[in-house]
C-alpha positions as a Markdown table, in Angstrom:
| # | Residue | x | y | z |
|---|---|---|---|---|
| 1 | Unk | 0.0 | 0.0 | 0.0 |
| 2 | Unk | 1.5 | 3.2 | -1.1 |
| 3 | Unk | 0.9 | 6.3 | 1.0 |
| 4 | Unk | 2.6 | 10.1 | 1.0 |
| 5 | Unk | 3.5 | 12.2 | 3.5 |
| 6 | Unk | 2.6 | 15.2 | 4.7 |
| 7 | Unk | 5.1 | 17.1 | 2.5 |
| 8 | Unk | 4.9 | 14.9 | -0.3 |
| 9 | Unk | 1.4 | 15.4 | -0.5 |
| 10 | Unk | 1.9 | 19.2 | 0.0 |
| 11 | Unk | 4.3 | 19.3 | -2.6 |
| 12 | Unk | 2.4 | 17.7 | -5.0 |
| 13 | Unk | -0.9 | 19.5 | -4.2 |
| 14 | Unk | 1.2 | 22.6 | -4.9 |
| 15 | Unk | 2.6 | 21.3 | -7.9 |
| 16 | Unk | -0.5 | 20.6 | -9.8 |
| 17 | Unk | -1.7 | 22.5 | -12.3 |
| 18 | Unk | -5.4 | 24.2 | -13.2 |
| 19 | Unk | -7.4 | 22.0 | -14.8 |
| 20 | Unk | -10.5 | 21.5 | -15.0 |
| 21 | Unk | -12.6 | 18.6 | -12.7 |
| 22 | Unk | -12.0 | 15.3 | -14.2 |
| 23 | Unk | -15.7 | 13.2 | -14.5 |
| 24 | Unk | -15.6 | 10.5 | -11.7 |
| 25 | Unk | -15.7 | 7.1 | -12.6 |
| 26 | Unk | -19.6 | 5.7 | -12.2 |
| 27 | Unk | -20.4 | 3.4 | -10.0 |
| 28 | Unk | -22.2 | 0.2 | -12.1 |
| 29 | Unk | -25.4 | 0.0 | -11.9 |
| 30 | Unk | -26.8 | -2.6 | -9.6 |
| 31 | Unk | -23.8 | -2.6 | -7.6 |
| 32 | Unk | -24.0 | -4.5 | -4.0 |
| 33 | Unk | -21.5 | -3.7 | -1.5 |
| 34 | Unk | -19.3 | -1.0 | -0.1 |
| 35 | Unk | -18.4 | 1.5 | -2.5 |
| 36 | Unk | -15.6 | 2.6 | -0.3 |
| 37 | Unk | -12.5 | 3.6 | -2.7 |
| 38 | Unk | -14.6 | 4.4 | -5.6 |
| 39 | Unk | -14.3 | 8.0 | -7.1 |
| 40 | Unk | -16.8 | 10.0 | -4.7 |
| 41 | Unk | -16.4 | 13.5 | -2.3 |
| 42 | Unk | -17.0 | 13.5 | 1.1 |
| 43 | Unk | -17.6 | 17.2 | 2.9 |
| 44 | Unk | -17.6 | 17.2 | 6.9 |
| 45 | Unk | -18.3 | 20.4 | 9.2 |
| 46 | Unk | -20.2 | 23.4 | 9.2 |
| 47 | Unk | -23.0 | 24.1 | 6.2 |
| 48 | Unk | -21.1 | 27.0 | 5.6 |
| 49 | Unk | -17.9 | 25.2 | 4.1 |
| 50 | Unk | -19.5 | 22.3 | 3.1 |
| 51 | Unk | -21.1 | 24.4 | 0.8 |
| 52 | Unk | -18.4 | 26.7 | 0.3 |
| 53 | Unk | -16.6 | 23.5 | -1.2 |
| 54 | Unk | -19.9 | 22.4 | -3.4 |
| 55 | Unk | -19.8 | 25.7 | -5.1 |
| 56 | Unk | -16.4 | 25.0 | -6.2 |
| 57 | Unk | -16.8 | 21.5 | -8.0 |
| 58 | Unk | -20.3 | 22.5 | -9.7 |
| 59 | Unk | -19.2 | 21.1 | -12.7 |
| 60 | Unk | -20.4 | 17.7 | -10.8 |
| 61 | Unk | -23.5 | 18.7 | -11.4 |
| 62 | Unk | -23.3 | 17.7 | -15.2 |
| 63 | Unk | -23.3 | 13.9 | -13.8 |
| 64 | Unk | -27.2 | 14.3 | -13.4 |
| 65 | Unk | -28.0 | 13.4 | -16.7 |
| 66 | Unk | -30.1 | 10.8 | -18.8 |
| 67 | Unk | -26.8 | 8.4 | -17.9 |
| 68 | Unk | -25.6 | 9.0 | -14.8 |
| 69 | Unk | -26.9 | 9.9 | -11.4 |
| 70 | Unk | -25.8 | 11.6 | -8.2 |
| 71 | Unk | -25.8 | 9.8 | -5.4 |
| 72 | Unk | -26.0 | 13.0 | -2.9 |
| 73 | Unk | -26.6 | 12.5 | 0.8 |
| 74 | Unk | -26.1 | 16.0 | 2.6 |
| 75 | Unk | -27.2 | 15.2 | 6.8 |
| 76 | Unk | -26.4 | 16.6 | 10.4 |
| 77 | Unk | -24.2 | 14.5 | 11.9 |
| 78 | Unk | -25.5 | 12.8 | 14.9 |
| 79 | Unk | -23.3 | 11.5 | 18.0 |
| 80 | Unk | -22.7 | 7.7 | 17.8 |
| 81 | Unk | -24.6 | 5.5 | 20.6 |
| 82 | Unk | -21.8 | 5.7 | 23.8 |
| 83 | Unk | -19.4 | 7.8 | 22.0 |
| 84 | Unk | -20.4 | 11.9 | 22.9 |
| 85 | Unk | -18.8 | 14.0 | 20.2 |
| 86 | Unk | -18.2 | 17.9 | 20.1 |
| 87 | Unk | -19.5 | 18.0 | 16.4 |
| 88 | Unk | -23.1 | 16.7 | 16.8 |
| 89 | Unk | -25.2 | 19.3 | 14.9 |
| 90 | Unk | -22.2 | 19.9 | 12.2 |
| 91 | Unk | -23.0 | 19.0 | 8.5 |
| 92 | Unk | -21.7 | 15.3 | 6.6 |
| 93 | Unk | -21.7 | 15.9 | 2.3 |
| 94 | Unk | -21.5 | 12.2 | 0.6 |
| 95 | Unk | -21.2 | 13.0 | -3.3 |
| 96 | Unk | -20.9 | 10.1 | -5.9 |
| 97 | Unk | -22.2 | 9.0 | -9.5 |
| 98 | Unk | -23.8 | 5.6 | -10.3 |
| 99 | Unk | -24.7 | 4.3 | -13.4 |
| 100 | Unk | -28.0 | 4.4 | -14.1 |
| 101 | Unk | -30.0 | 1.1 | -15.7 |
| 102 | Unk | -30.4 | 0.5 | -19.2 |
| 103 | Unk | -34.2 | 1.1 | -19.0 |
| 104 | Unk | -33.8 | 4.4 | -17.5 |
| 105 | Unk | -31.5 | 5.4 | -19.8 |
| 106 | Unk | -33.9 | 4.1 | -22.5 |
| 107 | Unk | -37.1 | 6.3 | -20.9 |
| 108 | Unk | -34.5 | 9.2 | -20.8 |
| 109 | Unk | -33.1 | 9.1 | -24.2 |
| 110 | Unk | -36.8 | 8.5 | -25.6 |
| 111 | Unk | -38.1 | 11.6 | -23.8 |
| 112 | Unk | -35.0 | 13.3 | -24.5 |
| 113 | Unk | -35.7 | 12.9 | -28.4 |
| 114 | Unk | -39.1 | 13.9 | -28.5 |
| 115 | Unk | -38.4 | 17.1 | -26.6 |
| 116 | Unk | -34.9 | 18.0 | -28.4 |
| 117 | Unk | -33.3 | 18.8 | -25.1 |
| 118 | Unk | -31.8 | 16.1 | -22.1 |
| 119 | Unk | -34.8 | 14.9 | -20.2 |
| 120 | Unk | -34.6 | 12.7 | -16.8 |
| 121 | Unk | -38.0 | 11.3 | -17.1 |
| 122 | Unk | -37.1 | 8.5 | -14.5 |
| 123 | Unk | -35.7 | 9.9 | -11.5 |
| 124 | Unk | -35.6 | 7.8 | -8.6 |
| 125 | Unk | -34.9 | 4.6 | -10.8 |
């Protein structure tokens, strides 16, 4: 397992330069299990600079589409049972992009003809 350090992270992080955001990788469709390692955001603390962050990667936003999906879970966190924590009322921002099935995509692209513009007829499949 490879891992930087603290300056060799730094250093890089400093090295690279602007670009724009690179399209995550989608999760498959029907996927079972943890997702843990796959291309995703995760945002932690006050709603303030959760969304301070979210306004800077907007381009995400092009994921929701007759393809792809957000997976977007944006909760207060809430202390674990037996474990007090001093950030109980803070903010938790999951972002990721799944696949989405063949027959959405098929609903989508069919709408999407008939009214000349990208239609998600089939949200929530």
């Amino acid at each position: 397992m490879s891992r930087l350090t603290k300056q060799e992270a730094l250093q890089h992080w400093r090295g690279l330069p602007a670009q724009p955001l690179k399209s995550p990788r989608p999760i498959p469709y029907k996927h079972s299990g943890s997702t843990y390692g796959a291309d995703g955001i995760r945002i932690e603390g006050c709603r303030e600079f959760i969304d301070s962050v979210l306004a800077q990667i907007k381009p995400l936003l092009q994921a929701e589409n007759t393809r792809t999906r957000l997976a977007l879970n944006y909760q207060q966190v809430e202390p674990r049972e037996g474990k007090p924590s001093g950030y109980a009322g803070q903010w938790v921002c999951y972002v990721k992009v799944h696949e989405r099935g063949s027959e959405a995509q098929a609903v989508n692209g069919f709408a999407s003809a008939i009214a000349g513009k990208d239609i998600i007829a089939s949200r929530g499949f």
